[in-house]
Each structure stands twice: as C-alpha cells, then as structure tokens.
N, C-alpha and C positions, 0 to 999 in steps of 0.2 A: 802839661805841668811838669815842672824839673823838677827833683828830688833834691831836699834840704841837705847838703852836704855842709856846712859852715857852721862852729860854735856861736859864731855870733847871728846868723839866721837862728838856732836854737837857741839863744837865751830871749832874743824877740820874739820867738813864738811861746814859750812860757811866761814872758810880762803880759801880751796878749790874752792868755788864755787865765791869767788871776784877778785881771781887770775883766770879763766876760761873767755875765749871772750863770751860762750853763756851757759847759765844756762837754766834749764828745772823743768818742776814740775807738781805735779799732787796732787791732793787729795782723799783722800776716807772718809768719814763721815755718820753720825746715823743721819737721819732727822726724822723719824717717830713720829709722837708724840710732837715734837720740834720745839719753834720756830725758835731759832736758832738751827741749826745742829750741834752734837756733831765732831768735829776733831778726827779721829779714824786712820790718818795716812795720813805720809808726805813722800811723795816720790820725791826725785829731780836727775837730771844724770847733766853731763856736759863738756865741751869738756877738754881734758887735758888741759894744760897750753902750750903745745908744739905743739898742734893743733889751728893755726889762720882761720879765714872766710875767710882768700884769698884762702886756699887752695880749691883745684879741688873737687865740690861735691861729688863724685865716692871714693874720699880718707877719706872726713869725712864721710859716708856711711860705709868703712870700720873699721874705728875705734873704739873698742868696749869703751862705755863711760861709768867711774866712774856711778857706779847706791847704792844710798842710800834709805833703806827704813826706816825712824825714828817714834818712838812710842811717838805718843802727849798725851797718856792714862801714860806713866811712866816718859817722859823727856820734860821742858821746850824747845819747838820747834822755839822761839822766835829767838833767833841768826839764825836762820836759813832764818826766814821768812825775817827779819832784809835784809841779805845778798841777798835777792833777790830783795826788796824795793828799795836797793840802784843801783842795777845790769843795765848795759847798755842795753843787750839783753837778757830778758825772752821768753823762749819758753814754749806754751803750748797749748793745744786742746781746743775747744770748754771753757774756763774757767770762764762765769759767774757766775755761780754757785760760783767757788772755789774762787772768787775775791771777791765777797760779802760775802763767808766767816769772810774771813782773813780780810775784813774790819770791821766786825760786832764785831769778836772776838779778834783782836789783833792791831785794827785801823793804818791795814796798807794797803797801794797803793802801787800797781807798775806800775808808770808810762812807766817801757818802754817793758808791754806786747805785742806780738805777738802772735796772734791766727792761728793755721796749719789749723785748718776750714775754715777761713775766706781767706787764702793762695789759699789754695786749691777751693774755689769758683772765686775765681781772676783768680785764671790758667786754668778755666772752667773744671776741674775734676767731680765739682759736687757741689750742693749745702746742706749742711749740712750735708757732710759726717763723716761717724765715725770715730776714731782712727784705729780701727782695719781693715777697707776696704781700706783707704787709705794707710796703709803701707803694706798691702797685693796688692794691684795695682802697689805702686813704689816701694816698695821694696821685692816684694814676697817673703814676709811672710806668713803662715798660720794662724795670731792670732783668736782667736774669743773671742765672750763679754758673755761667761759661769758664770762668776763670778759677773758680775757687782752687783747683786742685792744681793750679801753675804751679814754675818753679820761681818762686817769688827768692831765692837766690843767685839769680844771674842777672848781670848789668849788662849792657844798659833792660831797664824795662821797656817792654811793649806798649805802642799806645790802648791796647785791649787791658792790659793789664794799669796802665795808669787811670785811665777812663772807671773799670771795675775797683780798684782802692778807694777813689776818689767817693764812688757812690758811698760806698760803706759808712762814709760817716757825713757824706752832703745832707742827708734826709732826717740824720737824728733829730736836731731841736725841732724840726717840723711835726716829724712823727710824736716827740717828747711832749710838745704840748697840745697834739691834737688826743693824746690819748688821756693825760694828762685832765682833759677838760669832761672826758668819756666817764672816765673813773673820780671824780670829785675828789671833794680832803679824805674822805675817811677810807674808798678801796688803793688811796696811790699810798696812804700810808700802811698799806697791807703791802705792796707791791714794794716799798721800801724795806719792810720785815723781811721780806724773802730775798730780796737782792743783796742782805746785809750778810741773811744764811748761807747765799749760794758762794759770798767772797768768806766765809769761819771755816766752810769745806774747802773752798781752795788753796787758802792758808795752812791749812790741815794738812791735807795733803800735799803740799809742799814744804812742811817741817817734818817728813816723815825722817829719823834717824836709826842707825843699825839697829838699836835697841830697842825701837818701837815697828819698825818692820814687819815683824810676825804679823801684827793688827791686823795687818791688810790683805793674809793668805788666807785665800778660801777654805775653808775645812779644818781652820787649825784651833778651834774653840772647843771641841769635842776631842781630842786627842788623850790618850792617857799619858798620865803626867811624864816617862820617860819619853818617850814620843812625841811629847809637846815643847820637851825641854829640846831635841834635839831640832826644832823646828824651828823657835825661836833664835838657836846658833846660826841653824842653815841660813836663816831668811836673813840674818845681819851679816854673816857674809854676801851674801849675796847682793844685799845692798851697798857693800862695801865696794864690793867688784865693777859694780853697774856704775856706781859714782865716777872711778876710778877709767873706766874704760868709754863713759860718757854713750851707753847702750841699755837699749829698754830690756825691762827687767826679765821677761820671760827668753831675751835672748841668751842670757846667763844660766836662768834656769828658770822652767816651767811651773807656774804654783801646783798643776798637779804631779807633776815631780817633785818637786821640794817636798810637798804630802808624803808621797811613796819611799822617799830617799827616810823621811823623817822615822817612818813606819818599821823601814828595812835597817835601818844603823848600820850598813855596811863597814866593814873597817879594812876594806880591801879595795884600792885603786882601782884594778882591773873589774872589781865587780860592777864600782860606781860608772864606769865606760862600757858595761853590755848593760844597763838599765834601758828602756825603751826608751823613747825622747827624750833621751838626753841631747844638751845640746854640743854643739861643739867647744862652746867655749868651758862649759862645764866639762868636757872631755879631756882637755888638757889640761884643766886645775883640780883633775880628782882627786891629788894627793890632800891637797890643801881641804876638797869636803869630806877629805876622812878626817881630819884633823879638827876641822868645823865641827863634826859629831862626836868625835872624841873627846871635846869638851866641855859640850855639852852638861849642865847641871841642875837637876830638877829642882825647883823651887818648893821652898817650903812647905807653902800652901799653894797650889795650882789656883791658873784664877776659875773665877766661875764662870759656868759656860752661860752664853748668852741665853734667854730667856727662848727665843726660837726654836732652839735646839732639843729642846724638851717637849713634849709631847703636851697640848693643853686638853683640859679634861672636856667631856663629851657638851657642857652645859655653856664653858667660853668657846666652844664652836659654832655652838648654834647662834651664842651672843655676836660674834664676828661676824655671821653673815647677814643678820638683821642692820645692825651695824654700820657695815659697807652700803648697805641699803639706803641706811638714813642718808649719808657720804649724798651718793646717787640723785636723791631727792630737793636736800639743799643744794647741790650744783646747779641740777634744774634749773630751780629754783633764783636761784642768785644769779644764774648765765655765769658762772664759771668754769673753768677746765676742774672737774673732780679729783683729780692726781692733785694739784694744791692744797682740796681739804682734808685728804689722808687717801691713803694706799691700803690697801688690803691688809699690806704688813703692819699697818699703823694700828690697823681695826683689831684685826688679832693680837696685838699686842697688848693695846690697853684692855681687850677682853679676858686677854692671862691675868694682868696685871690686878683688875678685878677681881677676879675669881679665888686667888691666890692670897689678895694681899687688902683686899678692900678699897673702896672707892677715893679714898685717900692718896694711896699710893698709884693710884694713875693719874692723878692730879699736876702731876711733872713731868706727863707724855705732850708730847706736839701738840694733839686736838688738845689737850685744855688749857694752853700758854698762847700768849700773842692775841692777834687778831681772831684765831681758831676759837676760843675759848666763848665771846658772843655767838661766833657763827654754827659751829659744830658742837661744841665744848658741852654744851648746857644741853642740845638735846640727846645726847649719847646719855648725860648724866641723866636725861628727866627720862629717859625712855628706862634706863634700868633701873629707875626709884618708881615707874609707875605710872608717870607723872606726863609722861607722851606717848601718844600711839600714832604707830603706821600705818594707816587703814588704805584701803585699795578703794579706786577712786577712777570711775570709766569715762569722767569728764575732764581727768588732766592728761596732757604728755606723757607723762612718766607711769600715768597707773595709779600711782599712793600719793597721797598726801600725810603731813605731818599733822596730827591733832593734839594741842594743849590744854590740860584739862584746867577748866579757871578756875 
C-alpha cells in the first residue's frame, strides 16, 4: 500500500470518512528526544457508506474497510484530522497518547472517541489489553507488535512496517461492533464516559502553560510557601525552556531536582552546576535559574495541599479498606477490570472526604458521578449508612458477597 502523499488524495479521504457511520484511526510518531512527538503517520479505515451499525456484527466483521495510510512528513494531514473532530463515531485503541497529540499539534478534540480498550475492559476480556491480543481473541487473527518500536521516520517504509500500520486500524469497526454487541446500550455508554475522560486528560495535559506547570511536579503541594514559590518560577521556566528547545522536560531538569533546587534557593551559578543530577542543559543556563529563584514571590495565600498529603484519621482507614473491598466484589461481580471502578487512591479519598466533611462532600468524587454512582456510588454510601454488609461467603469467587438490607 503507497502512502497518501497528495492534497487532493486527502481531501477525498476526509469526504470519505464524514460520509461513513464509524471512522477509525491510529498514529505512529517520533517522541525521543521531543517534547512534543513528531506526527510520522496517519492511518485511518472506515465503514463503507453502504455499511450501517444496525447491521449484524458477524457482517461488519466481514467487511474489508477502506484503510488509508497518509504521510504527515509530505501532506498537510489537517483535513483529515478536521473530519474526524467533527465525526459521530471515532474508533480507536488505547488513544491517549494519540489525542494529546493531535491536541498539542493541530488543537483538535474529538469529542465522540471510543476506546476498544476501555470496551474491552467493560466486557471483562481484560484489562489493558493490546490491539493485537484482542483481535487475535475475537477475531482470530495472528497479529503481533514486531514493529511497534520502528523508526516510523524514515522513507521509504518497510513492507513490515506497512503491513503493521495497516493492521492498526483494519480491525477497528470489526472489533467496534463485536464488543459493541458484548457490552449492550447501557455498559458502551459507560465506555463512552471514560473515553470522553481519557481525551479532558489529554487535553489537559496538553494545555499545560509556564504558569500552570508547577501542577504536574511531584512533591510540590507540600512545600512551604517560599519553597513552593520558588518551584512554581523554576517549573515555568523550565517549561519555557523545554518549549523553546522542543526537549522532554526532565531533560532540562529533573522534577526531583527542580524539588531540591526549589528547597536549596541557591543564588550562586556555580553552586546550581555541582547540585547532583543536574542536567546538562540546565548546567549551561544556571545563570538564568538563579534568576528563575530570584524572582520568585510567594503568594498570598499558598494553595491548599491536596487532601493526600495529610495524614487520614485511624477510622477513614479502616473505612478505605473495606471500601476497596466492596471495589473488589462488584468487579467480580459485574466482570470488570476493578481499576475502572475506583483505585485505592479513590477509596481513601472519598473515605477522608467522609470522615472530614460528611457524606455530602464526597458526593462530587468519581465513585458517586457518572455511571459509578448506580454501580459503586450507592453501596460505598449504603455500607457507611448501615445499610449494606460485606459478609464472607465460601460459595462465591471472591469470598464476600454484598448484602442489602430490604
């Protein structure tokens, strides 16, 4: 298959794909080195025009789908991405990555992504399974991920490497609607909830600015207020830098450097170049992070430290691990991946939250909004009103079952 080199090959693949019920897509890109990842190819399939979602999974299975592979290295890929922005149904795999791309580089959103990951954790196949295992499961296939780690920047491509892009998105509509039929209306609109969540992070995290920077360093919520002031200078420099020089951020400086730097206030060039892992690049611009710390200015009011960071009292510990517990029971239960109904850190959290502030105030956490709220939501809440018990139980799986009192 030749790679999409021509404007006008991509505008006919974007009429194509706004005329199709379900569109697909995959990326390959150059991160090494980069902070942003270089776009090294666009791969999209999609159902004909004459293939609807009503039909019988088994028949869009059969269908072999328009598969496009376009070069973002020779052709404006923007009409393309354009046509998927606006698309009812995107399909695609695991796609944080490739969503925070296409935000960082071409500031676009697709609101109406579908993750086969997140599908496939719903229909209890697995949790964070790959492309290639999943459609060798449902559709016995032989794929495998030989290729993943090419240099998907050099031309011409390989036919190993064309053959492997090509897979990446031949299998979506097929997988799309065989899971699709797995998980009925009401777990694909749970799998829509979380595909919507996984592109508000990637978004996120690619509107990160100098000023909002600090957010994302580890240990910088806990700091005292001159030391958090100098953190949040360092970290926006540092973002500035990284922008500027188009290099991942720890290559500029380490977040547990920037911590230690934050700590230390050096106001001496030579000092900031014998700190331990510093890096090089930060070795030649030490003048500039004295300068960064120098001006550093504490704010008014520091913000509050996350709720984590505080120690919870002895009675929201025992609550979190009951908790976690319940998690544990409805996964079972429901054949899902547990990590979607909450995390440990979710458990302890709304258990502070409680404990602290009343059952009100965690009414705003994860488990109680969304789809969480029937599945989890209500017995976290009925177990700490009284109202459900955990009893152990030598006839199930798991041990415990849930008991509701009528």
């Amino acid at each position: 298959m030749a790679l999409v080199t021509e404007p006008a090959e991509v505008a006919a693949i974007a009429a194509d794909l706004s005329r199709a019920q379900l569109a697909a897509f995959d990326l390959e890109f150059l991160s090494q080195d980069r902070l942003v990842p270089t776009l090294c190819l666009l791969q999209v399939s999609w159902l004909p025009a004459n293939i609807g979602l009503d039909a019988e999974p088994r028949q869009i299975v059969a269908v072999e789908p328009p598969v496009r592979l376009i070069d973002p290295l020779a052709v404006d890929v923007r009409p393309v991405i354009n046509a998927l922005a606006a698309h009812p149904l995107v399909v695609a795999h695991a796609p944080r990555q490739d969503l925070g791309l296409l935000a960082t580089r071409f500031g676009a959103s697709l609101p109406n992504i579908i993750d086969t990951q997140l599908m496939a954790a719903f229909a209890g196949i697995g949790d964070q399974v790959g492309l290639a295992a999943l459609a060798n499961e449902l559709l016995g296939t032989s794929l495998a991920k030989d290729q993943q780690w090419t240099a998907w920047e050099k031309r011409p491509l390989s036919d190993a490497q064309i053959t492997y892009a090509t897979a990446d998105v031949r299998y979506l509509p097929g997988l799309y609607a065989l899971l699709a039929a797995k998980l009925g209306p009401s777990r694909i609109e749970w799998a829509r909830e979380e595909s919507a969540q996984v592109l508000a992070e990637a978004l996120a995290a690619s509107a990160v600015t100098p000023e909002t920077a600090w957010q994302n360093v580890g240990g910088a919520r806990h700091l005292e207020p001159p030391a958090h002031a100098a953190l949040v200078s360092l970290a926006a420099w540092r973002q500035r830098i990284a922008v500027e020089l188009d290099r991942p951020l720890g290559q500029v400086l380490h977040d547990k450097t920037l911590v230690e730097l934050a700590k230390m206030r050096p106001d001496q060039a030579n000092v900031i170049r014998g700190v331990k892992g510093i890096s090089p690049i930060a070795k030649t611009r030490a003048q500039e992070i004295v300068e960064a710390l120098a001006s550093a200015r504490p704010a008014a009011k520091p913000a509050e430290p996350r709720a984590q960071f505080r120690a919870a009292s002895p009675r929201a510990q025992r609550w979190a691990e009951m908790l976690l517990a319940i998690v544990h029971v409805i996964a079972d239960e429901a054949g899902i991946a547990a990590r979607l109904l909450a995390t440990r850190a979710d458990a302890e959290e709304f258990a502070r939250a409680v404990d602290e502030k009343g059952i009100e105030a965690a009414r705003s956490l994860p488990a109680m909004s969304t789809w969480r709220r029937d599945v989890l939501g209500a017995a976290w809440e009925g177990w700490l009103a009284g109202n459900v018990a955990l009893r152990g139980d030598l006839e199930t799986p798991q041990g415990m079952r849930l008991v509701w009192k009528a």
